[in-house]
TORNUSE-422189 format. One record per residue (C-alpha): residue in three letters; x, y, z. Coordinates in steps of 0.2 Angstrom, whole numbers, plus 5000, padded with zeros to 4 digits. Example, Ala and Ser with C-alpha at 12.3 -4.5 7.8 and 13.67 -1.06 7.14 Angstrom:
# residues 2
ALA506249785039/SER506849955036/
***
This chain:
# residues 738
UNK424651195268/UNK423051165276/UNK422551055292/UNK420950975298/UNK420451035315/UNK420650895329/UNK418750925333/UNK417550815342/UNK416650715329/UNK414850755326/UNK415050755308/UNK414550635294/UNK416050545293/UNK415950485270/UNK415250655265/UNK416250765276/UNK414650885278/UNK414150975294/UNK413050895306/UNK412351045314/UNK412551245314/UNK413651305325/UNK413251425339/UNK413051625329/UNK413951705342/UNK414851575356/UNK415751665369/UNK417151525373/UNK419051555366/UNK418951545347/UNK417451525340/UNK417451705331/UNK419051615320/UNK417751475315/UNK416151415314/UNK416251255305/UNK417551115307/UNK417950955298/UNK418550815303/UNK420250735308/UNK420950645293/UNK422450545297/UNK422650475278/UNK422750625272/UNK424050675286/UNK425150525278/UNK424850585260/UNK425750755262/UNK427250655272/UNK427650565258/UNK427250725246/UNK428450815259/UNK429850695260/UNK429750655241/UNK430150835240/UNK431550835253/UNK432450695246/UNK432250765229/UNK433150935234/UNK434350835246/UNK434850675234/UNK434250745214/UNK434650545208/UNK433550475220/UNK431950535217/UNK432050625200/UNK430150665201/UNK430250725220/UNK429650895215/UNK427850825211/UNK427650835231/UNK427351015229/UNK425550955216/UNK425150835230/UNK425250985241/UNK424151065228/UNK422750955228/UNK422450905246/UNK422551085247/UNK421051115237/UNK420250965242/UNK420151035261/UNK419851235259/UNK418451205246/UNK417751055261/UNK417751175275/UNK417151315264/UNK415651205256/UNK415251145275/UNK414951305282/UNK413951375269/UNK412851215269/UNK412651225287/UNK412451435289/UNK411851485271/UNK413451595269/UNK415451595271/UNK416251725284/UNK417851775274/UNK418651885287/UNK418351725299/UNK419351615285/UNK420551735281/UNK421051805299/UNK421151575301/UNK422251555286/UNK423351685289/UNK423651615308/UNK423951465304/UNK425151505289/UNK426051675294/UNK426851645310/UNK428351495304/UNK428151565288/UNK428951755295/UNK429851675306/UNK430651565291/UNK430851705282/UNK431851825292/UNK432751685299/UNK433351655277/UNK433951825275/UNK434951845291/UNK435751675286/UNK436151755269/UNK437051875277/UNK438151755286/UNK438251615273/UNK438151675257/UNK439351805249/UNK438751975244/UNK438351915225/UNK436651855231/UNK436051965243/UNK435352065234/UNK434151935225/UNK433851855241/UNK432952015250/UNK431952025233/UNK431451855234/UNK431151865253/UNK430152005252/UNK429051925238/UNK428751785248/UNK428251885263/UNK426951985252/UNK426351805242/UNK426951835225/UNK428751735225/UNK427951625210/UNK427651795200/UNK429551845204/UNK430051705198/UNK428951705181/UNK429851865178/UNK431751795185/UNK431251635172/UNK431151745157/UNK432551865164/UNK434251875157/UNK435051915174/UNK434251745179/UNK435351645169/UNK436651525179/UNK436251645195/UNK436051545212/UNK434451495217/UNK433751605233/UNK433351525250/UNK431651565248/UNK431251535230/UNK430151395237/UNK429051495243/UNK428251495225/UNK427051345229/UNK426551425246/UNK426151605235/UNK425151515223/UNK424251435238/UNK423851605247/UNK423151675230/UNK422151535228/UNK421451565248/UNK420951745244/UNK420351715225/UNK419251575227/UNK418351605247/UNK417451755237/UNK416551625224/UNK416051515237/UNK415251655247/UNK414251715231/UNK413651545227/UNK413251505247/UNK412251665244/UNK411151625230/UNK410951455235/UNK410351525251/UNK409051625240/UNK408651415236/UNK408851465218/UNK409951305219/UNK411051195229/UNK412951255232/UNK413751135227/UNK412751135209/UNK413251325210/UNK414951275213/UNK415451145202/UNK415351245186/UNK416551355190/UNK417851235196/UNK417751135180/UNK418051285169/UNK419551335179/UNK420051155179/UNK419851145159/UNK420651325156/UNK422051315165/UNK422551135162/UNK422351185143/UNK423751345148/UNK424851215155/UNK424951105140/UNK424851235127/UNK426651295119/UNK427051465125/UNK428051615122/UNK428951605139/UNK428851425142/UNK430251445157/UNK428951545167/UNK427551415164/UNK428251305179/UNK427851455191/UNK426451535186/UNK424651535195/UNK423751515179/UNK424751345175/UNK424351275190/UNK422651345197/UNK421951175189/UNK422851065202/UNK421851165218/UNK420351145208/UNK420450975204/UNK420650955223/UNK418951095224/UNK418050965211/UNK418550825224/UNK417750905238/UNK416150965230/UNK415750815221/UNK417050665223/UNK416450645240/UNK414650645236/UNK414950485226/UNK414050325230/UNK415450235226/UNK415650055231/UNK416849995246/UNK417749885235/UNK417850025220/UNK418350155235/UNK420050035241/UNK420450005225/UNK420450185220/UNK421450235234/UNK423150075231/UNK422950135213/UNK422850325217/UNK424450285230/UNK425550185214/UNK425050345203/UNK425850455218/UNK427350335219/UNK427450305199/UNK427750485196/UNK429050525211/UNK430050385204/UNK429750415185/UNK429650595182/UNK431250685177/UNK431850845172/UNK431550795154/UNK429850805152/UNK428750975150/UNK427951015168/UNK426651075173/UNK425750985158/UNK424550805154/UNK426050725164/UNK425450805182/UNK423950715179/UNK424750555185/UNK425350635202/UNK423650725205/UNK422350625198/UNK423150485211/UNK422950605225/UNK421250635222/UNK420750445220/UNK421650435238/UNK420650545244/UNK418850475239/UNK419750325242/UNK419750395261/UNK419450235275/UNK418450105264/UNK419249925269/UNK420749865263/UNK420950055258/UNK422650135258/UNK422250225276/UNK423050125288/UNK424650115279/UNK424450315279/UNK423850325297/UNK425350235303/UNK425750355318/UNK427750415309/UNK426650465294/UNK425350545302/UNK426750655314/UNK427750705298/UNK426250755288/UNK425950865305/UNK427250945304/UNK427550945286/UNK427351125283/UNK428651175295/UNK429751045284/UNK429551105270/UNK429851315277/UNK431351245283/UNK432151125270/UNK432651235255/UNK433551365268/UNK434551225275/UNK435251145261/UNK435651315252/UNK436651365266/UNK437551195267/UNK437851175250/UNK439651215244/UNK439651395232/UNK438851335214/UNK438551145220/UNK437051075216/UNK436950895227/UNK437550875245/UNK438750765250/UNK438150605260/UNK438750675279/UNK438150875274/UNK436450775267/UNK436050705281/UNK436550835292/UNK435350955281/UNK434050835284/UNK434150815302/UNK434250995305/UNK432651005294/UNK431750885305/UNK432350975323/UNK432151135315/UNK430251085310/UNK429751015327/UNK430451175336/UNK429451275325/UNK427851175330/UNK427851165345/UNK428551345349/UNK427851435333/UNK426251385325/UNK425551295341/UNK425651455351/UNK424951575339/UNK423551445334/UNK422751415350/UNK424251435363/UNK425051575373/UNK425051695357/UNK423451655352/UNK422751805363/UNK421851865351/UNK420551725351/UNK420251735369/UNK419651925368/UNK417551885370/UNK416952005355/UNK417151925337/UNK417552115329/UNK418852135343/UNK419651955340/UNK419652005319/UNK420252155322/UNK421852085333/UNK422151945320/UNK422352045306/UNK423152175314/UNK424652035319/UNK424551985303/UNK424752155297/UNK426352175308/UNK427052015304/UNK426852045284/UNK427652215287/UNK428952175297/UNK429752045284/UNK429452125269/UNK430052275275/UNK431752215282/UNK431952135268/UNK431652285257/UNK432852385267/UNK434552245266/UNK434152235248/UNK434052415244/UNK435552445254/UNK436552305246/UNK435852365228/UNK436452555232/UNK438252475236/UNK438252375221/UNK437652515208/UNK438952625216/UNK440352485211/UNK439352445192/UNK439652645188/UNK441352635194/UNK441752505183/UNK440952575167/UNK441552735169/UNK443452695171/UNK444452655154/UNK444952475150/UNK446152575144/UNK447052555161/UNK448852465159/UNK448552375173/UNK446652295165/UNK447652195149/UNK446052055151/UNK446351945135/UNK448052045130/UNK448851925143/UNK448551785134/UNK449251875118/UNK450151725110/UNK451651835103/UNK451551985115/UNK450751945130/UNK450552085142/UNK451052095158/UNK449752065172/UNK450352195189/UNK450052125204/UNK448952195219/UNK447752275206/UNK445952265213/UNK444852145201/UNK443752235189/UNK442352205189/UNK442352195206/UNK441752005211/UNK440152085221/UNK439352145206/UNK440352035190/UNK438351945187/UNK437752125182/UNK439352165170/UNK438152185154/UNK437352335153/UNK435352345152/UNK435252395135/UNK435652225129/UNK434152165140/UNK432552185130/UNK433352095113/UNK433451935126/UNK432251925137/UNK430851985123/UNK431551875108/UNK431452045096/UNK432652145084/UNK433952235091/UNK434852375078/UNK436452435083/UNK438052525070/UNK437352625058/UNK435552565054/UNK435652665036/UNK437252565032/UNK437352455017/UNK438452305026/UNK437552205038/UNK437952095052/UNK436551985062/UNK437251905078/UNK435851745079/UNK435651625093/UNK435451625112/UNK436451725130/UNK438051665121/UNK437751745106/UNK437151885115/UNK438751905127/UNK439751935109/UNK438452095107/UNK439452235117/UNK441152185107/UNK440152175089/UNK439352345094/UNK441052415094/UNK441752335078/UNK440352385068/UNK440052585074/UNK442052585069/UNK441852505053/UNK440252585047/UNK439152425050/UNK437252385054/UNK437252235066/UNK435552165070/UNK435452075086/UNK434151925085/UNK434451835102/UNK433251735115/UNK433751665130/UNK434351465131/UNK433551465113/UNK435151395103/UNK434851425086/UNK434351255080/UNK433251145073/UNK432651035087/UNK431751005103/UNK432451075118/UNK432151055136/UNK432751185150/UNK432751165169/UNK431351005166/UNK430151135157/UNK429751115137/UNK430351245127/UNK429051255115/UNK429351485117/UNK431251415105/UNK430151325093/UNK428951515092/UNK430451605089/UNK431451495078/UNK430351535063/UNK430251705067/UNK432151735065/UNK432251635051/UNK430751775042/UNK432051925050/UNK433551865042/UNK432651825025/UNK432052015027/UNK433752085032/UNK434751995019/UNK436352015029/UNK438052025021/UNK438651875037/UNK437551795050/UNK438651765067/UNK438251635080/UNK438751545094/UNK438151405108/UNK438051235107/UNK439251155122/UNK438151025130/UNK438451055145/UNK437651215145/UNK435951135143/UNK434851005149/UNK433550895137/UNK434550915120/UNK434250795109/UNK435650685102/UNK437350755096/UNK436850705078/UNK435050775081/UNK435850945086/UNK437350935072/UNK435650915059/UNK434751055067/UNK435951205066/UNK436451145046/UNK434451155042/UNK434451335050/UNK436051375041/UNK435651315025/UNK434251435026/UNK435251565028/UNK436551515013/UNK435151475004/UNK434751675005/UNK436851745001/UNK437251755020/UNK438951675023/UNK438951605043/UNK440251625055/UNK440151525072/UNK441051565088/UNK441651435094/UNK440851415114/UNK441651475128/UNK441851345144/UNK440651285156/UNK441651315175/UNK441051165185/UNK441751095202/UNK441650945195/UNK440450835182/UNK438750895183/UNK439051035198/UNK439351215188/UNK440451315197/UNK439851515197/UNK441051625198/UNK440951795207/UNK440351695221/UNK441951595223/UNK442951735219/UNK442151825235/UNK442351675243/UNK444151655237/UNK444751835239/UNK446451785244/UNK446851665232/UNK445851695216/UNK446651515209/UNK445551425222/UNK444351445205/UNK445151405190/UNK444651255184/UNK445551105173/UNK445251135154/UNK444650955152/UNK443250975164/UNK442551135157/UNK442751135138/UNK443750975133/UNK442550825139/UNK441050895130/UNK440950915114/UNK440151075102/UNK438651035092/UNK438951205081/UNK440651175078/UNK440450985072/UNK439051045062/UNK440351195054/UNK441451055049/UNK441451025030/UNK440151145028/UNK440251265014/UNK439951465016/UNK440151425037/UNK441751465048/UNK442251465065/UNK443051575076/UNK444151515090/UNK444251625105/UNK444651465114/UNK446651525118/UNK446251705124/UNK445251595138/UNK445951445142/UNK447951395140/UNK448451175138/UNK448051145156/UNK446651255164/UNK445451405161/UNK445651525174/UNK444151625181/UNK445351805180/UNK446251855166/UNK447551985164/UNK446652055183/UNK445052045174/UNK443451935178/UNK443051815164/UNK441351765168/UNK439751815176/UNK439251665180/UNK439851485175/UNK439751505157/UNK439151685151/UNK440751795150/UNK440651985157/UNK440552115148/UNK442252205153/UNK443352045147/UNK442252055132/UNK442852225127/UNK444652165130/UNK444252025118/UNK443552165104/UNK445252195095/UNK445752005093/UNK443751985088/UNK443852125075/UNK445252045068/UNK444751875065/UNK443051935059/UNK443952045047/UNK445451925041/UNK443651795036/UNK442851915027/UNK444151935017/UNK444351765013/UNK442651745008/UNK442851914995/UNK442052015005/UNK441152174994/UNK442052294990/UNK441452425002/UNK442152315015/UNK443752265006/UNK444052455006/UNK443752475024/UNK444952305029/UNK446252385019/UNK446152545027/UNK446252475043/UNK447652355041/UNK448552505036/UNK448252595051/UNK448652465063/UNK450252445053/UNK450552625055/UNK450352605072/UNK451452475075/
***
C-alpha cells in the first residue's frame, strides 16, 4: 500500500515527472526521508476504496461479490504504478535513487499499523480462539512480521497439516509480503539504471522498460502455466510479480503516452467496467492468478492513464467518501481479516447479517483510530521524531533503528507464544502415542460394534486430547502427500502387494493398512497427493486449477503398471469435500477410466466408501477439535445430523463401484455414524482431525474391523494361494481366541 504525498504542486501534472531538484541537503523536518514527491491523486485514492471494499464485502458476504478477492491485484498494480513513479521521478530529477531514504519512507509508513495489527491478532487469538490454532497463528504472525506470510502460505498450501485447518488472522498479510519484497527487490534496479543513464549512455526509463517487460512476460507465463503445486500458485511472488510490474510499465511508459483526451476517458469508464466486471464475475471456479487477472488489472492500468481527461472516470472517484476510504484503506484492510476471524462462530465460514455488520463497523472505527493515532504520528506527527533530528545519517539511523524494534518486537513475541504452545502440544502428542489403545476405557470404533459393543466409562479424558487431535498422524505419512511420491511400507520383499491410491482420505487409511499388512506379511505401497482424488477429470480447489492432479495422475497410473499389485485400495469422492468438480456423471466416468486401467493390468479394486463431512450446516464445515475445546463440557454440542454430513451428498467412487466388475466397496459408514447422527467422539475417542480427515488414534481402533473386511473380500475374489493360507491361518486364530 502506497500514498501520494499531499505536496504543493510544482510538478507536471499528465507526466508525473519532477519539475525541479530538490534541495541536496534541506535542513527543515523531513527532507532526509525524501527528495522527490509526486502529486496528490484523488482517483487513484477512489480506485483502492472500491478495491478495499470489494475485498471487505467478499470476506464479510462470500455470495455478494464472488470476485472480491481481485481487490488485493488492484492493490497490486497501483502499487506498482506509484513506487516505480516516485522512483523514476527522483532519479530523473537527481541522476540516482537514495534507497535508504526509500526504504527508511516505506517502512514508516507501512510498519507502525502493521505491528500494531499484528500484536493486537495474536493477543486476540488467545482470547478468542481455542488452543488448536495458536500455534499456527504465532507462525503466521511472526511471518508476517518478517514479510514472508505469502511463502508460509506456499508451504501451508501444499502441506498436509493444512488441510481443513482454520484460516489465521493474519494469513492476509500474504499480499502485503509480496508488496514488501517487491519494495526492496525492485528500488535496487532502478538505482543501477538511474546510474548508467546518468553515465547518458541512455535514458532511465529506456533502461527500465526492458526489464519490467521481461518480469511482466515471465511471470505472467508461471502464472498460467500448469504446476506441480498448483495450490501454492495463488501465493507465490513469482505468480504475481507480473501485476506490480504491469503497474511499473504504467509508470515508466503509460504515462509518457500522447494519448488523446477522448481515447484517455474512454480508457478509464472501460478500465472502471473491467474493475467492476471481474468483482462481479470472478468466482472460485476459475484458476487464479492466471489470463483471467488480466481483466482486473489491465482495467486498473487503463484508469490510471485514464487519470483527469474530461468526462474520465475521476470525479466519480474523487467524490470525497471515496477518496477518505481509499485514505484509509490500508488500515481497512490490516483490520478486516482479524475482525471477522474473531467474530465468526468455530468452523463458520460466512457471518450472519447483525455479526456482518458489526465486523464491518468495527473495521471502519478501528481503521480511522489507527490513522489518526498510528500511521499519522509516526509519518510526520508526534512519533515522527526521527525526522526532525537536522542530520540525514542521524534521521536514517533513528528510522531503521524503529523499524528494527518494531520488526523485533513482533516477530519475537510471536516466536515465543508459538513455541510455548508447540512445547505444550508436543508434550500431549507423545503422551498419546506412547499410551496403548489397548486401554479398556479407549474402545473408539468397538462401541459401535453391531453384536458386541463395548462399553464406553464415563469421565475418561478424550484421546487425543482436543488441543492437539489436527496433528494425530504421525510425520511419517507426510512426505507420501505432500510430495505426490511412492511410499513402501510391510515387507517391501513380499510377493503380495497392496497400493492404497487416491488423495488425504485415502491417505488417513495408511496407519491402519500399515498394521494389517506388517501382520500379514504384505508390501503396501502408498501413492497419495493431497485433494488429488484419483480420477479422471478437471478439478478445482480453493478457486485455484489443479493442473499438479492432472501431473500426477499419469504418473500413478506408470507406478501401478510397474508394481503390478495383487489389489489397489481407494477412497474420496464425497462432494462435499471439494470445490470445482465436474458433474456427478463427469466424476463417476473419471474414476471407471482410472480403474479400468488398473483391471486392465490384474489388479482387482477395492474402494472405501467416504467418511462424513461435519458441517454446521450446508456449506459451513464444522472442525472438530476446536469445537470440542470450545464444548469441553458437553462434547454432544458437536455431533452433527447424519443427513447433513454424509446422507444429502452423494459419492462419486461408490456410484462408480456399482455394477462394476473386479471393484468392491468397503463400508465403514456404521463404525461412524448410527441412523440419526455421527458423533465427533467415539467410544472416548476423537474421530476427526478436522471436518472430514479422521485421526489417526480412531483409525487404529478401526484396524481390526478393516482387516477383516479386507480379508473376507479377498477371499471372495480367490485370492492366491499365499494369501488364502494366511486368511485361514488367521480365522483360526481369532476362533481360537474367542
Amino acid at each position: 500500500m502506497v500514498e501520494y504525498i499531499k505536496f504543493p504542486i510544482f510538478l507536471r501534472k499528465q507526466g508525473l515527472r519532477y519539475a525541479g531538484k530538490a534541495p541536496a541537503d534541506s535542513s527543515f523536518s523531513g527532507e532526509f526521508l525524501s527528495t522527490t514527491h509526486l502529486p496528490y491523486r484523488n482517483d487513484l485514492q477512489g480506485l483502492r476504496a472500491i478495491a478495499v471494499i470489494a475485498v471487505l464485502i467478499f470476506h464479510v458476504w462470500p455470495k455478494i461479490f464472488r470476485g472480491g478477492f481481485v481487490g488485493v491485484d488492484v492493490f497490486f498494480v497501483i502499487s506498482g504504478f506509484l513506487i516505480t513513479s516516485l522512483l523514476i521521478a527522483e532519479g530523473e530529477a537527481t541522476g540516482r535513487v537514495s534507497l535508504l531514504r526509500f526504504w527508511a519512507r516505506r517502512l514508516m509508513r507501512l510498519l507502525p499499523a502493521a505491528s500494531v495489527v499484528l500484536l493486537a491478532a495474536l493477543v486476540g487469538a488467545i482470547f478468542f480462539l481455542p488452543r488448536t490454532e495458536l500455534v499456527g497463528t504465532a507462525y503466521h504472525t511472526m511471518a508476517a512480521a518478517l514479510y514472508y506470510e505469502n511463502w508460509a502460505l506456499v508451504s501451508q498450501a501444499v502441506d498436509y497439516w493444512a488441510q481443513g485447518t482454520a484460516p489465521s488472522p493474519v494469513q492476509h498479510f500474504w499480499s502485503l509480503s509480496i508488496e514488501e519484497q517487491f519494495y526492496f527487490a525492485w528500488p535496487p534496479l532502478v538505482a543501477l539504471a538511474a546510474f548508467i543513464a546518468h553515465l547518458g549512455r541512455a535514458s532511465l526509463r529506456s533502461l527500465a522498460l526492458p526489464l519490467l517487460l521481461i518480469v511482466f512476460f515471465s511471470s505472467l507465463v508461471l502464472s498460467v502455466l500448469p504446476i506441480a503445486e498448483a495450490d501454492a500458485a495463488y501465493f507465490k511472488t513469482t505468480t504475481r510479480l507480473w501485476e506490480l510490474a504491469l503497474g511499473a510499465i504504467t509508470a515508466v511508459w503509460g504515462t509518457k503516452l500522447e494519448i488523446r483526451q477522448w481515447v484517455r476517458a474512454l480508457l478509464g469508464w472501460l478500465g472502471l467496467v473491467m474493475v467492476v466486471a471481474a468483482i462481479l464475475w470472478i468466482n472460485e471456479t476459475m484458476r487464479f492468478p492466471g489470463w483471467v487477472a488480466l481483466l482486473p488489472t489491465l482495467g486498473t492500468a487503463f484508469m490510471i492513464v485514464s487519470h483527469d481527461a474530461p468526462y474520465a472516470p475521476f470525479r466519480l472517484l474523487s467524490l470525497r467518501p471515496m477518496v477518505y476510504i481509499g485514505d484509509i484503506s490500508y488500515a481497512i484492510y490490516l483490520w478486516h481479516w482479524p475482525v471477522i476471524v474473531f467474530l465468526r462462530p468455530f468452523g463458520e465460514q460466512v457471518l450472519k447479517p447483525t455479526t456482518a455488520a458489526i465486523a464491518v463497523a468495527t473495521t471502519f472505527a478501528l481503521a480511522i483510530v489507527t490513522k489518526y493515532l498510528i500511521e499519522d504520528p509516526f509519518r510526520h506527527g508526534r512519533l515522527a521524531f526521527h525526522m526532525r533530528l537536522r542530520s540525514r545519517a542521524a534521521g536514517l539511523t533513528a528510522a531503521f533503528a524503529m523499524a528494527a524494534v518494531m520488526i523485533a518486537v513482533t516477530a519475537s513475541v510471536s516466536a515465543y507464544a508459538g513455541k510455548r504452545q508447540n512445547d505444550i502440544n508436543e508434550t500431549l502428542i507423545k503422551q498419546n502415542f506412547e499410551s496403548a489403545i489397548a486401554d479398556k476405557r479407549y474402545p473408539g470404533a468397538a462401541a459401535m460394534d453391531a453384536k458386541y459393543p463395548a462399553a464406553v466409562p464415563a469421565g475418561v479424558p478424550l484421546k487425543p486430547n482436543p488441543q492437539i487431535a489436527e496433528m494425530d498422524m504421525r510425520y511419517r505419512y507426510r512426505d507420501c502427500m505432500n510430495m505426490g511420491k511412492v511410499c513402501t511400507f510391510g515387507n517391501p520383499d513380499a510377493k503380495f502387494t497392496v497400493v492404497l491410491a487416491g488423495d488425504s482420505h485415502a491417505m488417513h487409511y495408511a496407519p491402519s493398512l500399515e498394521t494389517i499388512a506388517k501382520k500379514n506379511n504384505w508390501k503396501l505401497l502408498v501413492m497419495v497427493k493431497v485433494a488429488c482424488p484419483l480420477g479422471e477429470f478437471p478439478l478445482y480447489s480453493e478457486g485455484k486449477y489443479r493442473g499438479d492432479c492432472d501431473l500426477w495422475r499419469p504418473k500413478v497410473l506408470r507406478w501401478v503398471a510397474e508394481a503390478k499389485p495383487d489389489f489397489v485400495i481407494t477412497s474420496g469422492g464425497l462432494t462435499g469435500v471439494y470445490g470445482g468438480l465436474p458433474t456427478l456423471d463427469k466424476q463417476i466416468a473419471g474414476y471407471r477410466k482410472i480403474w479400468d486401467a488398473f483391471l486392465a493390468q490384474g489388479s482387482k479394486v477395492i474402494v472405501m466408501r467416504d467418511n462424513p463431512l461435519m458441517k454446521y450446516s450446508k456449506g459451513w464445515e464444522m472442525k472438530i477439535p476446536p469445537c470440542l475445546v470450545a464444548n469441553a463440557n458437553k462434547v454432544t454440542a458437536c455431533t452433527r445430523p447424519r443427513q447433513l454430513t454424509l446422507d444429502s451428498m452423494p459419492d462419486a467412487m461408490v456410484r462408480a463401484a456399482e455394477n462394476m466388475k473386479g471393484v468392491s466397496v468397503i463400508d465403514l459408514i456404521p463404525y461412524l455414524c448410527n441412523k440419526d447422527t455421527c458423533p465427533p467422539v467415539i467410544g472416548n475417542v476423537v474421530v476427526y482431525r478436522d471436518a472430514h480427515h479422521i485421526t489417526e488414534t480412531y483409525m487404529n481402533t478401526l484396524t481390526p474391523y478393516i482387516e477383516d473386511a479386507l480379508l473376507r473380500l479377498m477371499r471372495s475374489y480367490q485370492a492366491p494361494r499365499r494369501l488364502a493360507e494366511q486368511i485361514e491361518t488367521q480365522a483360526a486364530a481369532d476362533k481360537k481366541i474367542q
